[in-house]
C-alpha positions as CSV (number, residue, x, y, z in Angstrom):
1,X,72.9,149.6,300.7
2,X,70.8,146.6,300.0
3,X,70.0,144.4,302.9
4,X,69.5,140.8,303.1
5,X,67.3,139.6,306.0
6,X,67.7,135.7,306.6
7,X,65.4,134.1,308.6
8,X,65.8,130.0,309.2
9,X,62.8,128.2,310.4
10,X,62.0,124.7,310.7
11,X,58.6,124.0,311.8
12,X,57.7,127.1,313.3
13,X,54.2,127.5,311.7
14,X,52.3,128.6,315.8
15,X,55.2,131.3,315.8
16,X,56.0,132.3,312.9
17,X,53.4,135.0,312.0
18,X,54.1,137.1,315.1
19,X,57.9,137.5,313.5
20,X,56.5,138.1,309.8
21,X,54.0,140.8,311.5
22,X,56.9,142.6,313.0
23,X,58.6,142.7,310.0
24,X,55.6,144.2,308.2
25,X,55.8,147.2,310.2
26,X,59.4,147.3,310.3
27,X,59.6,151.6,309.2
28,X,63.1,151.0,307.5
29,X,62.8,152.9,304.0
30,X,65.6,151.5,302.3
31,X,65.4,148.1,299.6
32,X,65.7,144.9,301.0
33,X,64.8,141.2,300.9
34,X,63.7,138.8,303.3
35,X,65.6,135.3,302.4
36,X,63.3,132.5,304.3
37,X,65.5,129.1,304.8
38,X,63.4,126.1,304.9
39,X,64.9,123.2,306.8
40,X,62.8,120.1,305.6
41,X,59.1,121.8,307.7
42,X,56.8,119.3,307.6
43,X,54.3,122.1,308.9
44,X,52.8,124.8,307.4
45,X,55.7,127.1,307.8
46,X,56.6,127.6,304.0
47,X,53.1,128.7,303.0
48,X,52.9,130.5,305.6
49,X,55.6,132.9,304.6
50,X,54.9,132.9,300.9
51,X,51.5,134.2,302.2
52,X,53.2,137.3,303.2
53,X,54.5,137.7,299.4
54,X,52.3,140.8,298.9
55,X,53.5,142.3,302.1
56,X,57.1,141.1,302.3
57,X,59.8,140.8,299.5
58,X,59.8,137.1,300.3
59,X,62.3,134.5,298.4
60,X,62.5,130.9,300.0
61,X,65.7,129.3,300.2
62,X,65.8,124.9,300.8
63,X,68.3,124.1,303.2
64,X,67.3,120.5,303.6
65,X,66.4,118.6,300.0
66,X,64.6,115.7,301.8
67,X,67.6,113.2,301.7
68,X,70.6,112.4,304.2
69,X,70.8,114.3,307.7
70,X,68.9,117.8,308.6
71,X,71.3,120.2,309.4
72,X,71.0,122.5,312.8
73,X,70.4,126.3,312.5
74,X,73.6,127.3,311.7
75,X,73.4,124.9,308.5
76,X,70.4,127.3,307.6
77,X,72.2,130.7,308.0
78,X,74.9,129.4,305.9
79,X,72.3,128.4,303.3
80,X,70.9,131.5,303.9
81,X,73.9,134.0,304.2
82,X,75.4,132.0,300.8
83,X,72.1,133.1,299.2
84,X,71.7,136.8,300.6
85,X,72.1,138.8,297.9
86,X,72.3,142.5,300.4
87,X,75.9,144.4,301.0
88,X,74.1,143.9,305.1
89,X,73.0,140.7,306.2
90,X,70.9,140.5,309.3
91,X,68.9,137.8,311.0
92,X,65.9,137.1,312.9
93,X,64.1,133.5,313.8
94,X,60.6,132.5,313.6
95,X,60.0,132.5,317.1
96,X,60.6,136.2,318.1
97,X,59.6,139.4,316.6
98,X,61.1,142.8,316.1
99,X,60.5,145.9,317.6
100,X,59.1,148.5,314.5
101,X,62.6,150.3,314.2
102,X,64.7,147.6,314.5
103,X,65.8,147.2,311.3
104,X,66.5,150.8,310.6
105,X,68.4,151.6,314.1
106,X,70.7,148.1,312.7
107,X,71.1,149.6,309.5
108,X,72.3,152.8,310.5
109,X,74.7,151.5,313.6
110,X,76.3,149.6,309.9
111,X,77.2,152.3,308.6
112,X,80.1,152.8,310.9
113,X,80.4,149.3,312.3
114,X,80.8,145.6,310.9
115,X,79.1,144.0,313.1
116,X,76.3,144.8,315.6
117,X,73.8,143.4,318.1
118,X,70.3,144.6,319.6
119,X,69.0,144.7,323.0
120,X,67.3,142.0,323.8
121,X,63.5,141.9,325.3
122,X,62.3,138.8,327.2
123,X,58.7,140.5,328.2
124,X,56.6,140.9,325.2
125,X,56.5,137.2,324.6
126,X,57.0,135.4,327.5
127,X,55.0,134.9,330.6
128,X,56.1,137.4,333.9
129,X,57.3,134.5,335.7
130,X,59.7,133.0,333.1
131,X,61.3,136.9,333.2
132,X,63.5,139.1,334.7
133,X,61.8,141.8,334.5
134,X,61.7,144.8,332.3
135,X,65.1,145.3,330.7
136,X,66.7,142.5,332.1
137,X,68.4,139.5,331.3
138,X,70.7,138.6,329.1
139,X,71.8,141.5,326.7
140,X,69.3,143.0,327.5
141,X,69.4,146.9,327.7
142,X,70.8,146.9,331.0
143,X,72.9,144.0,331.0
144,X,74.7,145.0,327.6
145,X,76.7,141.8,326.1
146,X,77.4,139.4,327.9
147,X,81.4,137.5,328.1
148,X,80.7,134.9,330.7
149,X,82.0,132.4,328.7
150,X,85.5,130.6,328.5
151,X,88.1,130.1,327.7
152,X,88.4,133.5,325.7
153,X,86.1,135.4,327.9
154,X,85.6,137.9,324.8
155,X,81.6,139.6,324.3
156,X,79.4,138.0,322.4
157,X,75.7,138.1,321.5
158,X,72.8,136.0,320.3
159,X,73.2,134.7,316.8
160,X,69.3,135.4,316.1
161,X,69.5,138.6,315.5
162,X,72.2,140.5,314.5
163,X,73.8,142.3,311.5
164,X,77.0,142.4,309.8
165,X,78.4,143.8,306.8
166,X,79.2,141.1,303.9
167,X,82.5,142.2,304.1
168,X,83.1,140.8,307.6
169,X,81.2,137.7,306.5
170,X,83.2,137.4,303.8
171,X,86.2,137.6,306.6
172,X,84.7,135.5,309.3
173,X,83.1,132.8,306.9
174,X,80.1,130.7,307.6
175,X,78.8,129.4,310.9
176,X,80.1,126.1,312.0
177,X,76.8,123.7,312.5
178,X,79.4,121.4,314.5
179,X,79.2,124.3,317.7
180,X,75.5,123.5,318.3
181,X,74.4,125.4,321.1
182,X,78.0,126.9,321.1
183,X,77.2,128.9,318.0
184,X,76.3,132.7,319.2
185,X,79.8,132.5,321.2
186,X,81.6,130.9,318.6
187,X,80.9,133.1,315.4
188,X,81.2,136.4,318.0
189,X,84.9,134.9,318.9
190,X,85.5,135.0,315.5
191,X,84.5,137.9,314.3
192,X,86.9,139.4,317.0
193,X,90.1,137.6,315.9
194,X,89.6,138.7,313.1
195,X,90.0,141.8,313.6
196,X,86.3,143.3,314.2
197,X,84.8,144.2,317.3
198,X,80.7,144.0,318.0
199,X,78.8,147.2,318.5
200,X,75.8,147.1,321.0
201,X,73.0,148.9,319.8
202,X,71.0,149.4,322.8
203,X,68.1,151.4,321.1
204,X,67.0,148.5,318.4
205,X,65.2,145.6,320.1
206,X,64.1,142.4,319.6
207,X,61.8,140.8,321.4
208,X,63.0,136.5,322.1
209,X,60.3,133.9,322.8
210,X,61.6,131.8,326.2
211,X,60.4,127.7,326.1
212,X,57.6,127.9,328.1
213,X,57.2,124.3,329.5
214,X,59.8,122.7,331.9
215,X,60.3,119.6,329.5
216,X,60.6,122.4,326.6
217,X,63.7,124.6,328.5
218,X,65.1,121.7,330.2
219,X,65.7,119.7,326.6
220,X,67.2,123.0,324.8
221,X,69.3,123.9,328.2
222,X,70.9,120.5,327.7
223,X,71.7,120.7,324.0
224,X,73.0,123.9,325.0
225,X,74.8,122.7,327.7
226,X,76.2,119.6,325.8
227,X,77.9,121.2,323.1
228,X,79.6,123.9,325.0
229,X,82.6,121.4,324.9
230,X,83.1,122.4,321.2
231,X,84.2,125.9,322.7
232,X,87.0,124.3,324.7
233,X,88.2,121.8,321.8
234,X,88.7,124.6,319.6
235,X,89.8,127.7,321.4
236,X,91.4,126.1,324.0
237,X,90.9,122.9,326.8
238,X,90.6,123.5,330.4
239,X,91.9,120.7,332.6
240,X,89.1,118.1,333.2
241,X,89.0,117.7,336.6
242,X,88.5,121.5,337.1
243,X,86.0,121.2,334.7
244,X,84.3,118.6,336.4
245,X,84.6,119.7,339.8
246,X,82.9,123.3,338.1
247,X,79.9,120.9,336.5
248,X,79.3,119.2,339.6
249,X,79.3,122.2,341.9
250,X,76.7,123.9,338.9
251,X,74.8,120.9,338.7
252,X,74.1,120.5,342.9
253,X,73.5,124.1,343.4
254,X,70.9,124.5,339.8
255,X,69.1,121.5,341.8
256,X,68.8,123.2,345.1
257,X,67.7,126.1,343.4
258,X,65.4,124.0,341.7
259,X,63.6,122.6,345.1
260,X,64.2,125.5,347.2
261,X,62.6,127.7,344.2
262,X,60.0,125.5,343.5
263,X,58.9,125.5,347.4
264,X,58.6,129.0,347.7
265,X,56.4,129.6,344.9
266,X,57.7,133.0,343.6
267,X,58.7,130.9,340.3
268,X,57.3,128.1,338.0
269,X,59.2,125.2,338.5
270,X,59.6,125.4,334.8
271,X,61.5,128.7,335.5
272,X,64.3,126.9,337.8
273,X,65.0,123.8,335.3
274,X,67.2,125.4,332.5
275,X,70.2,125.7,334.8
276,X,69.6,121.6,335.8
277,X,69.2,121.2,332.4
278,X,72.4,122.8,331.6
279,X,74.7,121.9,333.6
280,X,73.6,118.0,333.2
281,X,74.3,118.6,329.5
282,X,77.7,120.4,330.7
283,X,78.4,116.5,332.9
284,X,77.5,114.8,329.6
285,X,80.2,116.2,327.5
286,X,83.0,115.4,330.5
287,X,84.1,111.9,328.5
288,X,84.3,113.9,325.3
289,X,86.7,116.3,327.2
290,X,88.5,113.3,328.9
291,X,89.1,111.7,325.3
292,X,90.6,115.0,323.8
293,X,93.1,115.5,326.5
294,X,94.2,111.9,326.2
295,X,94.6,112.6,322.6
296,X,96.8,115.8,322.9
297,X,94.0,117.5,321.2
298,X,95.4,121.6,320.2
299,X,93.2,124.2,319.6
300,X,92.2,125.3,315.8
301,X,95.2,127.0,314.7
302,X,93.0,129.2,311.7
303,X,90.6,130.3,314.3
304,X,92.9,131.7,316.8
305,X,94.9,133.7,313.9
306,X,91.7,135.0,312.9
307,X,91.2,132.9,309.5
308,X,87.7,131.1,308.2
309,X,87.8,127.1,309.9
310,X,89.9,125.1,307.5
311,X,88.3,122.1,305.7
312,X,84.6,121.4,305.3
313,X,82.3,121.6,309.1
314,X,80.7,118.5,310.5
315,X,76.9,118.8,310.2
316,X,75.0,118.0,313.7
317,X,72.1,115.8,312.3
318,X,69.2,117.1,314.4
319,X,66.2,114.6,314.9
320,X,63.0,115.9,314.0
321,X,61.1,114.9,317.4
């Protein structure tokens, strides 16, 4: 079956040739294409890629025009998923790269499934410190997928690589840009309501690139941790105050860990500041949460009976600093 690999990028020229490397020596036989979705770089990105033309089947897709708001990354993969032309669809992002198998080990675990996920490796690219060490982490081979999250609790993986069968995109729709952060979770949920489950596939690997500076994984930590809310406003709200109290308590004990950490030397203090970063995000989003209850706000009624979101999705305009 033809496979469609969709890779959204936006400025990520200093990254991006490790991931088009990996996909040069991916040892999957089969035909395929490799759909790059530009969002507006003002880098070198695109020429970049189309370098690659002689080593890639390479087609660039614009998912910004130059006018009006930038869409986030989940604006790309729907410009990129609307213009995959594969039976499969996977993904990948510019800053990571793929262990030489990966695509073929993906390929085969859709022959049974709908939709699967890889392992994920945070050693290749990342300094010791910023790690958990080999096989660790986050859906990582050990860990397996994670469903930490509420208020569903269901697995989920990371939206950055996975694979899917068009048939359960066709099912599941595209990627709501209005989750931010909240999109791997979201998009997983979905697939499950409607129907599917996810497959692990602990044997294909890709390798994620951490931030790497404090101010770098504190900033993305509380986009993350910001936009988290959309979860609750559509699957379901959980009383504020509980939420709050549950911010508060995250936020004072990521700070202590934070000083206590950074005393004792066995981390960077850039390791300790993504959960700071997170949870102050998380605080942030408390008046949102406040508003909706007030409101009577009900969860998305075509989610939870496993239909595509009704009506168009609210782009998240996404400065370019």
């Amino acid at each position: 079956m033809f496979v469609s690999v969709v890779l959204p990028c936006y400025n990520g020229a200093s990254t991006l040739p490790e991931m088009l490397d990996s996909l040069v020596r991916q040892t999957f036989q089969g035909e395929w294409e490799l759909v790059f979705v530009n969002n507006g770089s003002s880098d070198a990105s695109v020429d970049i890629a189309m370098s690659y033309c002689d080593r890639l089947p390479v087609r660039v897709v614009d998912a910004y025009i130059g006018t009006g708001p930038r869409g986030g990354v989940a604006h790309s993969y729907t410009a990129g998923f609307g213009a995959a032309k594969g039976g499969l669809i996977l993904t990948c992002e510019s800053g990571d790269a793929l262990a030489p198998d990966y695509m073929e080990r993906i390929v085969q675990a859709l022959e049974t499934a709908d939709f699967v996920a890889p392992a994920i490796d945070y050693e290749l690219l990342n300094p010791p410190g910023l790690t958990w060490g080999k096989d660790q982490g986050q859906q990582s081979r050990t860990a397996g997928l994670p469903d930490f999250a509420g208020p569903l609790w269901l697995p989920f993986a990371s939206f950055c690589a996975i694979g899917m069968r068009r048939t359960c995109y066709e099912r599941v729709g595209d990627p709501s840009d209005s989750m931010g952060g909240g999109l791997d979770v979201d998009y997983c949920w979905r697939v499950q309501l409607a129907g599917m489950k996810i497959t692990f596939v602990p044997d294909a690997v890709a390798h994620y690139r951490l931030r790497h500076t404090a101010k770098a994984r504190f900033r993305q930590a509380e986009g993350w941790g910001r936009t988290q809310v959309s979860l609750l406003l559509r699957y379901g709200l959980r009383p504020w105050p509980r939420y709050l109290a549950y911010v508060l308590f995250y936020l004072a004990k990521s700070t202590l860990a934070l000083a206590l950490g950074t005393i004792s030397g066995r981390r960077p203090f850039a390791y300790w500041t993504w959960n700071v970063g997170y949870a102050w995000g998380q605080l942030q989003s408390v008046p949102l949460l406040m508003r909706a209850h007030a409101r009577g706000h009900k969860p998305d009624a075509d989610i939870l009976a496993g239909r595509p979101p009704a009506g168009p999705q609210t782009l998240i305009p996404i400065p370019d600093a």
